[in-house]
Structures are given as structure tokens and as C-alpha cells.
RODO-2510 file (C-alpha; in nm, 4 decimals, decimal comma):
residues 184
     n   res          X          Y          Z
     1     x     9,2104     4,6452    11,8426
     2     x     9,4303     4,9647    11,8017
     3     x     9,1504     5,1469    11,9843
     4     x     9,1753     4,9917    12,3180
     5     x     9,5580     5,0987    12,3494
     6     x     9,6598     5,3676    12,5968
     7     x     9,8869     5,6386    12,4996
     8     x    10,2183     5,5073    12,6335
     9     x    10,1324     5,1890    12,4307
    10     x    10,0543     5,3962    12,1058
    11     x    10,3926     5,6262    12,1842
    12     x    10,5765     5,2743    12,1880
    13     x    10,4273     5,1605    11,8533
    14     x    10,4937     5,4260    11,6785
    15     x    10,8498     5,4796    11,7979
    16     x    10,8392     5,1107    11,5815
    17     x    10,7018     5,3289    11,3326
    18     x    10,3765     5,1806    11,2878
    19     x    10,1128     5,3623    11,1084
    20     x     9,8335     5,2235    11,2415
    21     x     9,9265     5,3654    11,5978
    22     x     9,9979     5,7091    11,4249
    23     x     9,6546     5,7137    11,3063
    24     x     9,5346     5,6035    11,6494
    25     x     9,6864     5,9415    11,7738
    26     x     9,5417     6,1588    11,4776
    27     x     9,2217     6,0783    11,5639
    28     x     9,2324     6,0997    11,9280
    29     x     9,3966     6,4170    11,9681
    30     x     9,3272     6,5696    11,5975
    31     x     9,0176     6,7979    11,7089
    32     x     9,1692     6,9066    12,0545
    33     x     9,4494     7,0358    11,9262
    34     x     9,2606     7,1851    11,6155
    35     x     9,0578     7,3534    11,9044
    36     x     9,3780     7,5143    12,0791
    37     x     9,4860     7,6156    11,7469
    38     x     9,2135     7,7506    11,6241
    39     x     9,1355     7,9470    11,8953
    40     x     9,4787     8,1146    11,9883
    41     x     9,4920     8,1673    11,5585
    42     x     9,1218     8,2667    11,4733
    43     x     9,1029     8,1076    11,1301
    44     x     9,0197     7,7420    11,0099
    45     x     9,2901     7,7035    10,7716
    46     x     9,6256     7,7998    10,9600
    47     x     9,4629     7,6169    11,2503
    48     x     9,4892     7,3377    11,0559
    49     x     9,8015     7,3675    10,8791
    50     x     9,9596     7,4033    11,2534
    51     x     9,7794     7,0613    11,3562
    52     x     9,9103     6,9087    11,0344
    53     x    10,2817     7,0665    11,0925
    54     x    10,2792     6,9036    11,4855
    55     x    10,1720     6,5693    11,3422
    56     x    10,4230     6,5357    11,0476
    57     x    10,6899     6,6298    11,3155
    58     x    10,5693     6,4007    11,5247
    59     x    10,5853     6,1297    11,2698
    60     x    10,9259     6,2191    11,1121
    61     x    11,0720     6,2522    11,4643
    62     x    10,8545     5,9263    11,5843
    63     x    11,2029     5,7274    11,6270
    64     x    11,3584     6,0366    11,8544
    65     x    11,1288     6,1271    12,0451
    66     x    11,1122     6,0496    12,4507
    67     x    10,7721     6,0855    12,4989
    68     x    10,6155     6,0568    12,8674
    69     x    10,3031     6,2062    12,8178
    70     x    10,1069     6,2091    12,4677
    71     x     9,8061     6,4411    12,5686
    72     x    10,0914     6,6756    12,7602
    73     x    10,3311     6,6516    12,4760
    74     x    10,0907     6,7136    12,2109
    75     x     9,9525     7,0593    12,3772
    76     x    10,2671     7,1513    12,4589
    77     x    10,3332     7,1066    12,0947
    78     x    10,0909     7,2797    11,9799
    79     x    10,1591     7,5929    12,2229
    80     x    10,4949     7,5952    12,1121
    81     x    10,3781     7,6030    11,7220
    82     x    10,1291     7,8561    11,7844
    83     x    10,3678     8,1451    11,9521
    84     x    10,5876     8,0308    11,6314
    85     x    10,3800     8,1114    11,4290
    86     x    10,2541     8,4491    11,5813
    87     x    10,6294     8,5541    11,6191
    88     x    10,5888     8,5077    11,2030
    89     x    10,3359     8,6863    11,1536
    90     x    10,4518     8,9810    11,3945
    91     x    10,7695     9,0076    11,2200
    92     x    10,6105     8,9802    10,9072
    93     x    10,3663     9,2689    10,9364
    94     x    10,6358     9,4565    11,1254
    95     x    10,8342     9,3658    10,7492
    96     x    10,5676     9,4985    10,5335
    97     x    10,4969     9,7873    10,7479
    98     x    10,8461     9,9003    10,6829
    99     x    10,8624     9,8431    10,3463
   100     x    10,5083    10,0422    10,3604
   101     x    10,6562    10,3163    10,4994
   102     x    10,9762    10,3591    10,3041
   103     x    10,6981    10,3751     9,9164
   104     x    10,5627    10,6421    10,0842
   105     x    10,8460    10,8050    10,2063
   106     x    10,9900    10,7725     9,8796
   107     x    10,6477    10,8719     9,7320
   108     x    10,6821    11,1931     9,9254
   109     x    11,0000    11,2402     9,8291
   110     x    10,8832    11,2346     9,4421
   111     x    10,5836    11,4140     9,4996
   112     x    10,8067    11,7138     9,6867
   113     x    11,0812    11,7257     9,3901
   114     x    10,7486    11,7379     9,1400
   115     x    10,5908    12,0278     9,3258
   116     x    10,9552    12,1988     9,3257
   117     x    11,0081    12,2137     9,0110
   118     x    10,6473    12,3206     8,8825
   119     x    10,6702    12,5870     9,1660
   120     x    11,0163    12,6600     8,9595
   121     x    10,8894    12,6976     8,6172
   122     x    10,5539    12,8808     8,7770
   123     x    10,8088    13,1321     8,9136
   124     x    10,9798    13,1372     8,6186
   125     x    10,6692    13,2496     8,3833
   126     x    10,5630    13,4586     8,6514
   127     x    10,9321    13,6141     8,6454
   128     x    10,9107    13,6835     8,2359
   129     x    10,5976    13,8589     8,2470
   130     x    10,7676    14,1021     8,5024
   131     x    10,9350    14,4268     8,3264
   132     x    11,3133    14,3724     8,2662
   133     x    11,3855    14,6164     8,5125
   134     x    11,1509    14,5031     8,8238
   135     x    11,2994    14,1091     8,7354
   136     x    11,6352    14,2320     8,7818
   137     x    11,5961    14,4469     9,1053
   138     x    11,3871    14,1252     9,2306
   139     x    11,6244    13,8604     9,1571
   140     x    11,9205    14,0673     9,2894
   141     x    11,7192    14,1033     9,5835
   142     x    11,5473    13,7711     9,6458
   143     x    11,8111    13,5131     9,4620
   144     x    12,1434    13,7185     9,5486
   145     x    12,0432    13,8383     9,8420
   146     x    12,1600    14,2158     9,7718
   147     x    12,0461    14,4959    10,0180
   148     x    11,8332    14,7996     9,8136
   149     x    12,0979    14,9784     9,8942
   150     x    12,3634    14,7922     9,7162
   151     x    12,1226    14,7432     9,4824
   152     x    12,0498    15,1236     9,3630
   153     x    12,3823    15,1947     9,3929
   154     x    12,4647    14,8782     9,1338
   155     x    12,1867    15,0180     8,9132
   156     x    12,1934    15,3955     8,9397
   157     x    11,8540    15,4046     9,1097
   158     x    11,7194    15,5710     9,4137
   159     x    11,6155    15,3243     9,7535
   160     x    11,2664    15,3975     9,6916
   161     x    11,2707    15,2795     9,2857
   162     x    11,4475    14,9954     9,4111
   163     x    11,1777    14,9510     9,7102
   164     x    10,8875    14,9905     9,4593
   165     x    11,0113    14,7492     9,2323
   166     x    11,0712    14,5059     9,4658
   167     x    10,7240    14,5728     9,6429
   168     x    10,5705    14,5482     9,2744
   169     x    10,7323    14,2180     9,1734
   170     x    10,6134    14,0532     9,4879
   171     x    10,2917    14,1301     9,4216
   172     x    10,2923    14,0611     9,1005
   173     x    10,4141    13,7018     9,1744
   174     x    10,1786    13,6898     9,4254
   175     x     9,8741    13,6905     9,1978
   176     x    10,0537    13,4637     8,9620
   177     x    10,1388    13,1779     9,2164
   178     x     9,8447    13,1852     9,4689
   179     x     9,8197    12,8514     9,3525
   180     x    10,1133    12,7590     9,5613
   181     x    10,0437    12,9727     9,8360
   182     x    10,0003    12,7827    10,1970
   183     x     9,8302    12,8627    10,4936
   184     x    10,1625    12,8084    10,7151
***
């Protein structure tokens, strides 16, 4: 009997809150808006976890609603759930993108203060294996930032011994951290 009801009948009963006309609506307009769902959202299950979401609204808000239209309510609904639940997802991936971004960053930044300090200790070995003499003249000159001249004055040397030590250090270190060596 429920059956041969139109929808402004069905919208009456069920602002009475009568189940039966509730389920009269389910099945009329379950699939169609399944349909809209599913083909704005592209998967089965979220389609119809949107369809279930418009028709528990609909029946908790069954004595509120003003209701002129079913069929134009209901896709209305539906439209309105849909860019919902796109805004969701949007802001979620926009979420996790960020939260992407800032591992790595933070990955980077690990990965940079590991490669420092190995390039440290490298240069440090490297630095040991020089004679005393050549690691002084280089460290004055590379760490200190001392001109030869100030340099073979400080040390009682000629420019060139402090030139040739310098030169030789460099290479030296060179061969021992070509590991390190980029091609920038």
C-alpha cells in the first residue's frame, strides 16, 4: 500500500516519523543516489557510506525538515555530501603531504649533520697522517685564515716553505677524502 504513495505523501509520513515511509524512500531513491555518488567518488564503499550518511540525516532530521521536493532534495543532498567529502579528502592529502615533507626535511637535515661530521673525523685522520709541520701551516691557513705571509713570519719560514706546505697538505687531503669530493 506504501508503494502507491507519491513523494509529498511519503515526506508527510515520515515527518510523523513512520518507518515504513522511510523505507519507501530508501528504496526508491537508494540506487540513484548511489549512482551520483559513486560516480563523482569512484569507489563502491565511500559511495555508499555517503548514501547511508544522507539517509540517517534525513531520518534524524525527518521532524525538521521542509521538504518540497524529495527527488530534488535528495540530489541536492547528495551533491552537497559529495563536495564535503572531497573538501576532506583535499585537505587531508594536503595534511599528509605536509607532514611528508617536513620527515624528509628533517631526514635531510639528519642525513647533512651525519655526513658533517664523518667528513669531520675523515679530515681529521687525514690531518694526523700529515707531518706536524705541514698540519700546522695548513690549519693556520685554512681554519685561521692566516695569509703565508703572516704565516712564515709566525713560524720563521720562507713564503715558498709555507706555499709548499700548504700546496702539499691539500693534496694530501685530497687523496684521502676523494670520497667526499663533489662534482659542484
Amino acid at each position: 500500500m506504501i508503494k502507491l504513495l507519491t513523494d509529498e505523501q511519503l515526506v508527510i509520513q515520515l515527518n510523523e516519523s513512520n518507518k515504513r515511509a522511510f523505507g519507501e524512500i530508501y528504496d526508491r531513491y537508494w540506487y540513484k543516489l548511489f549512482c551520483i555518488a559513486y560516480h563523482q567518488i569512484g569507489t563502491r564503499e565511500e559511495a555508499e557510506e555517503l548514501v547511508h550518511d544522507l539517509f540517517e540525516s534525513l531520518w534524524n532530521r525527518r521532524d525538521q525538515s521542509n521538504i518540497r521536493h524529495l527527488s530534488s532534495y535528495l540530489v541536492l543532498s547528495m551533491k552537497h555530501l559529495i563536495t564535503n567529502f572531497i573538501k576532506s579528502k583535499i585537505t587531508w592529502r594536503k595534511y599528509k603531504e605536509h607532514i611528508l615533507l617536513q620527515k624528509m626535511q628533517e631526514a635531510s637535515i639528519t642525513d647533512n649533520d651525519v655526513e658533517f661530521t664523518d667528513l669531520s673525523q675523515a679530515l681529521d685522520a687525514a690531518l694526523k697522517k700529515l707531518p706536524e709541520k705541514t698540519s700546522k701551516i695548513f690549519q693556520l691557513s685554512r681554519f685561521e685564515n692566516q695569509s703565508v705571509k703572516d704565516i712564515a713570519k709566525e713560524l720563521n719560514l720562507s713564503e715558498k716553505a709555507v706555499e709548499y706546505h700548504i700546496t702539499r697538505s691539500l693534496k694530501i687531503l685530497k687523496d684521502h677524502l676523494w670520497i667526499y669530493h663533489t662534482p659542484n
